[in-house]
C-alpha positions in Angstrom: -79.5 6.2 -10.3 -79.8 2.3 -9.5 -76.5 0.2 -9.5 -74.5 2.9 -10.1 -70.6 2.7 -9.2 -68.1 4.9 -7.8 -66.2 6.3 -10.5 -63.9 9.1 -10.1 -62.8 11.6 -12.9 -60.2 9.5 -14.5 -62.9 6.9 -14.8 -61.4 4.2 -12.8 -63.7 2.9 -9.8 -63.2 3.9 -6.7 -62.9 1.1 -3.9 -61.8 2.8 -0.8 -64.3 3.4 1.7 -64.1 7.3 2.9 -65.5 8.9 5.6 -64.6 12.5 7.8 -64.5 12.4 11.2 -64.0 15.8 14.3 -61.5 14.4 16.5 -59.7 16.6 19.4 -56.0 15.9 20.6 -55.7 12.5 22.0 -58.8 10.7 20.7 -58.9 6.9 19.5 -61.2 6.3 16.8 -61.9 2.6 16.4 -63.6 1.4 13.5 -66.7 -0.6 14.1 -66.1 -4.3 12.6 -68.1 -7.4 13.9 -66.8 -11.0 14.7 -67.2 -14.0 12.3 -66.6 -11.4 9.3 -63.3 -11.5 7.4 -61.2 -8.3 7.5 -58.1 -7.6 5.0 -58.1 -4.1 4.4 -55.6 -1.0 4.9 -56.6 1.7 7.0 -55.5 5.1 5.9 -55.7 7.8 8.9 -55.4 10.9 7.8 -52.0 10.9 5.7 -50.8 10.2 9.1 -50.5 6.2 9.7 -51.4 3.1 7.8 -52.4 0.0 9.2 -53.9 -3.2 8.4 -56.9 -4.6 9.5 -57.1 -8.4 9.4 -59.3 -9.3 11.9 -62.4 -8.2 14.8 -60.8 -5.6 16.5 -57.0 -5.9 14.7 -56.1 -3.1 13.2 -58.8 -0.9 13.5 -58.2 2.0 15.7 -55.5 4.7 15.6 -54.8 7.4 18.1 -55.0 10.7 16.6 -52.1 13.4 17.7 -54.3 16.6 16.9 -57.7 17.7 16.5 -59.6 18.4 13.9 -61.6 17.1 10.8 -59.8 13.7 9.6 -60.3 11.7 6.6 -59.9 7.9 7.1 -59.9 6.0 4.0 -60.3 2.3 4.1 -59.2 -0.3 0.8 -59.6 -3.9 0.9 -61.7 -6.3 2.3 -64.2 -4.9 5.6 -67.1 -7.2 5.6 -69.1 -5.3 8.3 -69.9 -2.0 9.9 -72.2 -2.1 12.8 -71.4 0.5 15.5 -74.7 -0.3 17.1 -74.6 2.1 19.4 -71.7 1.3 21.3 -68.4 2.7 21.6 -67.2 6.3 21.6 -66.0 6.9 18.2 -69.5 6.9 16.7 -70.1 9.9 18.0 -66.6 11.7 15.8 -68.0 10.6 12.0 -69.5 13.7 10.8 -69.8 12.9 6.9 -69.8 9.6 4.2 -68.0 10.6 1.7 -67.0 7.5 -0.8 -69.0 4.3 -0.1 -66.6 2.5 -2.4 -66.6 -1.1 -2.7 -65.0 -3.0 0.7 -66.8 -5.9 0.3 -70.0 -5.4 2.9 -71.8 -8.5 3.8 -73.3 -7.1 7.3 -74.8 -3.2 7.6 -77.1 -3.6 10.4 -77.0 -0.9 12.9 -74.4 0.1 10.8 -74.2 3.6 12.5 -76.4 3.6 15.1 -75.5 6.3 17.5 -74.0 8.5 15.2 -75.7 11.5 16.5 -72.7 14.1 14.8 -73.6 12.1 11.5 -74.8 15.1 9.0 -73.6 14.5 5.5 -73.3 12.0 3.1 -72.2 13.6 -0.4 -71.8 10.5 -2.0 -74.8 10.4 -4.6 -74.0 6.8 -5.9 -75.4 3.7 -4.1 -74.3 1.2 -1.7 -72.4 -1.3 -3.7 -74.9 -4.7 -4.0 -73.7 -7.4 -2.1 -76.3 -10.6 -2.0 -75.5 -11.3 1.4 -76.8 -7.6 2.8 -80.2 -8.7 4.0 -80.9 -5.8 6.7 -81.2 -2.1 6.8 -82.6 -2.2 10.7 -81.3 0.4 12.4 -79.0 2.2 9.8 -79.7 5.8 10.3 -80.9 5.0 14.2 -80.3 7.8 16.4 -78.4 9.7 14.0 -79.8 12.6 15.5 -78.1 15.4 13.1 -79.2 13.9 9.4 -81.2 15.9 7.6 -81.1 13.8 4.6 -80.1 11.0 2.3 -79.3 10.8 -1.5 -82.7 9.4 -3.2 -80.8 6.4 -4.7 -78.7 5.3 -1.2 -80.0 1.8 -1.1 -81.0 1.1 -4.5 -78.3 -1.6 -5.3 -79.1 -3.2 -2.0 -81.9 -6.2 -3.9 -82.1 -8.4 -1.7 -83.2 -7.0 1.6 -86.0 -7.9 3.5 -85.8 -6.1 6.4 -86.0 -1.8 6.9 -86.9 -2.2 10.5 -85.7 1.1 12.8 -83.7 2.2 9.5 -84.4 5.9 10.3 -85.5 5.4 14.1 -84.8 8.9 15.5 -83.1 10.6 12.8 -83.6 14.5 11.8 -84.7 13.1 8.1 -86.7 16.2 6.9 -88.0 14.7 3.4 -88.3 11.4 1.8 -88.1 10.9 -2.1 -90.5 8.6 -3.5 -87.8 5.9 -5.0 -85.9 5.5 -1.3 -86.8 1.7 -1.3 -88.2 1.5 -4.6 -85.7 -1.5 -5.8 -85.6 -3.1 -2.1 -88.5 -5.0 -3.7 -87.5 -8.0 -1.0 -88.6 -6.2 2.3 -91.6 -7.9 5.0 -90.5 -5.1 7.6 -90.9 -1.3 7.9 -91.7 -1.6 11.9 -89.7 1.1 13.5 -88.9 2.5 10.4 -89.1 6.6 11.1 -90.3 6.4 14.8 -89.2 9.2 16.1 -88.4 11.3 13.5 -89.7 14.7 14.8 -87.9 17.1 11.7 -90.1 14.4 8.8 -92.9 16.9 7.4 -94.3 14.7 4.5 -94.7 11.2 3.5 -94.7 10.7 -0.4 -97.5 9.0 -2.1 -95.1 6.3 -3.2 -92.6 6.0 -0.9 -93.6 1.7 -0.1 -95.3 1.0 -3.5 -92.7 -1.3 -5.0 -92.9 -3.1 -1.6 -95.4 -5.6 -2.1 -94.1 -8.3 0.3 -94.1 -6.0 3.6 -96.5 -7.5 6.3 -95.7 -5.0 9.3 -95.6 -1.3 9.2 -96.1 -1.4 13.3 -94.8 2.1 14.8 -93.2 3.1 11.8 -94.6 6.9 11.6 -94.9 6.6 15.5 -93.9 10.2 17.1 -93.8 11.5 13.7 -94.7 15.0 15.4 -94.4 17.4 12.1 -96.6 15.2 10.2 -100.1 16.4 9.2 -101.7 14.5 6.3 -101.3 11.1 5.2 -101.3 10.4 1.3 -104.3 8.7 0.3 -102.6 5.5 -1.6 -99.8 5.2 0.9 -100.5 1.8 1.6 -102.3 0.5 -1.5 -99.9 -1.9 -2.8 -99.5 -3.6 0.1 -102.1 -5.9 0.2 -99.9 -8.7 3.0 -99.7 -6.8 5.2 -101.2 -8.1 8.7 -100.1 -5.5 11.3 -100.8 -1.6 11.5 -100.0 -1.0 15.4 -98.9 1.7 16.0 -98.4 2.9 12.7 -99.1 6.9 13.3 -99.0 6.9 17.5 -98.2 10.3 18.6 -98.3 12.5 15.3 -99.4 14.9 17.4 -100.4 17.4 14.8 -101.8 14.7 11.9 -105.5 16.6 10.9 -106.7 14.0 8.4 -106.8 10.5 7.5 -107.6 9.9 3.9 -110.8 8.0 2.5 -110.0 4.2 1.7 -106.1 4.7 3.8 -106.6 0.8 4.6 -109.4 -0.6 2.0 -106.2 -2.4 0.0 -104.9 -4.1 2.9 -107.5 -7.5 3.7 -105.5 -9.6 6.1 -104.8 -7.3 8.7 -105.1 -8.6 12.1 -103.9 -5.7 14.6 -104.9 -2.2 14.3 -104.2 -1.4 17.7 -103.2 2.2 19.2 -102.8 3.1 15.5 -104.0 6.2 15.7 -103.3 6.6 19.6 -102.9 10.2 20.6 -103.3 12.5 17.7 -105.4 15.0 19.6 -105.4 17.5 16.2 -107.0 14.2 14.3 -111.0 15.6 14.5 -112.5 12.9 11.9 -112.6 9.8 10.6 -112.9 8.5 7.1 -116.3 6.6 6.2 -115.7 2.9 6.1 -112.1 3.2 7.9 -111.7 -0.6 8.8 -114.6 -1.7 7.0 -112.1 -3.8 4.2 -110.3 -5.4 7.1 -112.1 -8.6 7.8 -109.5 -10.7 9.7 -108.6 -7.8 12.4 -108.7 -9.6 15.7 -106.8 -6.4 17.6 -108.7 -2.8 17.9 -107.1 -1.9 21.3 -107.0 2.0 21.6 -107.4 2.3 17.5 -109.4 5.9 17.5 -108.1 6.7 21.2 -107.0 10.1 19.5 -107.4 11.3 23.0 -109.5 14.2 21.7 -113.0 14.9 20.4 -113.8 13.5 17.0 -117.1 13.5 14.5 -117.4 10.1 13.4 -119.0 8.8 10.3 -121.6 6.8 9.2 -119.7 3.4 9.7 -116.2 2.8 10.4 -116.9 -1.2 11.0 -117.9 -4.0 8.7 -120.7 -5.6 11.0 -120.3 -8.9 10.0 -116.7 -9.6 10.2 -116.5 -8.3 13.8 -117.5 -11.7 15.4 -113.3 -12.9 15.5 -112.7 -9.6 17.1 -110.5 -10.6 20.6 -110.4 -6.5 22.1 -112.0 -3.4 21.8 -110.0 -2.5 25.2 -110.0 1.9 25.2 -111.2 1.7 21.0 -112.4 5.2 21.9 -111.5 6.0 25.2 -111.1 9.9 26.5 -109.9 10.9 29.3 -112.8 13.7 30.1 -116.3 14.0 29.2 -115.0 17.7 27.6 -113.6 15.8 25.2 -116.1 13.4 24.0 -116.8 12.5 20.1 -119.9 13.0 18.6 -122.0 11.5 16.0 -123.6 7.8 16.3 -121.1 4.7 17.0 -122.0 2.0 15.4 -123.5 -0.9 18.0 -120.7 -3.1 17.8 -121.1 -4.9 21.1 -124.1 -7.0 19.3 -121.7 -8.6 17.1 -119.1 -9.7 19.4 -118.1 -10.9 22.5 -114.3 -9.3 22.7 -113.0 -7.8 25.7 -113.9 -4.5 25.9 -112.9 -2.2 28.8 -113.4 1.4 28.5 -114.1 1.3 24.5 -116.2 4.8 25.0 -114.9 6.4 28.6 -116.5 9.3 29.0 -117.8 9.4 24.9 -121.4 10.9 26.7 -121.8 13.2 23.6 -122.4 10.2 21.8 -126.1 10.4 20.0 -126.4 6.9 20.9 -124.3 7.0 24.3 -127.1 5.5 26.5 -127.5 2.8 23.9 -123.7 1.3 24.6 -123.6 -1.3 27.7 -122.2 -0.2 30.5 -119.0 -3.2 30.4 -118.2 -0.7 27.2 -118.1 2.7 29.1 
């Protein structure tokens, strides 16, 4: 559902902002607003207080008298929601359950931290407003959801940034349309770092994202991961940074043939496929489309053996090439690759430290210059 509204079963829209929160005896829960954003809305605790918040921190925090699960409910104007980490009261919202229209004009960070965060059963979008330009950090560190509704952001048109939106979340699946309308975005850096539940990536989860030029660390630590999809990244022919990108998916078996061939001006490849010790080949012609690369640091340092093809390397394009520093670096000689490297270090003069430690199973090992081993 895109642009969808709130409407509730008298079919009259629904405005307020709801959310549930686990309070005990005692607690204050202040609600997260941000200076220079205007602030006219009434605050419903529970059924038991109302007040009015008309400014940064004015209004926006009530003592509750007993525990339990509380609704708050909020109706008017609350420009921003950012908890960004900070406070005590993001740790007490346990569900979203009306996202209502309060006028949002800032959602960054908007609830970072919120590690008790586990439902949101409102299936309807974020209401479109043209000032919300970032979705970094949303979701970060909301270390007990499992899941979003597939249409969550849809409304939200004219963002351009999706930078740590997920960072450390327990997001177990992805549907394919989750930023399928955020047609705006340059940024998915960050974007699921850490998330260690995230099984699967869909084939088209950033194909209506043809303006993104960084996806650095965005799968990074993605532990549960084992297969990439083949046209993952095939619409995004700008971007100019892959660093990162799959770090640390410690169980990811297989790289698909042709993963980067759609991508021509990238520049950094570095660590991208940094310790995935379960990673025990390499496509033919991996970086062989990416002529402008300047950055191989630690690329295949998978920190395990691995079979490599025929060619990984366009020859010819390798000559702007600034470092090879640990391309293929192992720790041990037990785990050295095999197969024949291609003799890079005739076509260019980049710093190349350790590019093949201890790769002596190398057919053509005694071949590489010792300033490469």
């Amino acid at each position: 559902m895109r642009r969808g509204r709130n409407v509730n079963r008298k079919g009259s829209v629904d405005i307020s902002f709801i959310t549930e929160w686990n309070v005990l005896a005692g607690d204050t829960i202040t609600l997260p607003t941000v200076a220079t954003y205007l602030y006219n809305a009434q605050i419903d605790w529970n059924g038991e207080a109302t007040t009015i918040c008309t400014a940064h921190n004015t209004g926006n925090s009530y003592t509750f008298v007993g525990s339990g699960i509380k609704t708050i409910t909020v109706t008017g104007t609350f420009e921003a929601w950012s908890f960004n980490n900070s406070g005590t009261s993001r740790t007490k919202i346990t569900k979203i359950i009306k996202w209502g229209d309060v006028k949002l004009k800032y959602i960054q960070a908007a609830f970072h931290g919120c590690t008790n965060l586990t439902n949101i059963t409102d299936l309807t979008p974020i209401v479109n407003n043209v000032n919300i330009t970032s979705l970094t950090g949303f979701f970060r560190s909301c270390s007990n959801l499992t899941s979003v509704p597939d249409s969550i952001f849809s409304n939200l048109i004219n963002v351009t940034g999706a930078g740590s939106t997920f960072f450390g979340s327990k997001i177990t699946l992805l549907s394919a349309n989750l930023f399928r309308y955020n047609i705006q975005i340059n940024t998915f850096s960050n974007c699921f770092q850490a998330c260690t539940s995230l099984t699967t990536i869909p084939s088209d989860l950033f194909r209506y994202n043809t303006l993104v030029t960084s996806f650095f660390s965005c799968f990074e630590g993605c532990s549960k991961i084992t297969a990439i999809p083949s046209d993952l990244f095939r619409y995004n022919t700008l971007v100019t940074s892959f660093s990162s990108t799959f770090q640390q998916c410690s169980i990811l078996a297989s790289v698909p043939i042709d993963i980067f061939r759609y991508n021509p001006i990238v520049t950094n490849f570095s660590f991208v496929f940094y310790v995935c010790p379960l990673l025990t080949s390499i496509p033919n012609n991996l970086f062989y489309y990416n002529n402008l690369v300047t950055n191989y640091a630690s690329a295949l340092n998978t920190t395990r053996s691995i079979t490599l093809p025929a060619t990984i390397f366009n020859l010819s394009n390798l000559s702007i090439v600034t470092t090879f520093v640990q391309l293929l670096n192992v720790g041990s000689t037990v785990y050295s690759s095999t197969g024949i490297i291609q003799d890079i270090w005739n076509y260019t003069t980049a710093t190349s430290t350790d590019a093949f430690s201890n790769q002596t199973a190398l057919t053509n090992y005694a071949a590489i210059p010792l300033a490469w081993t």
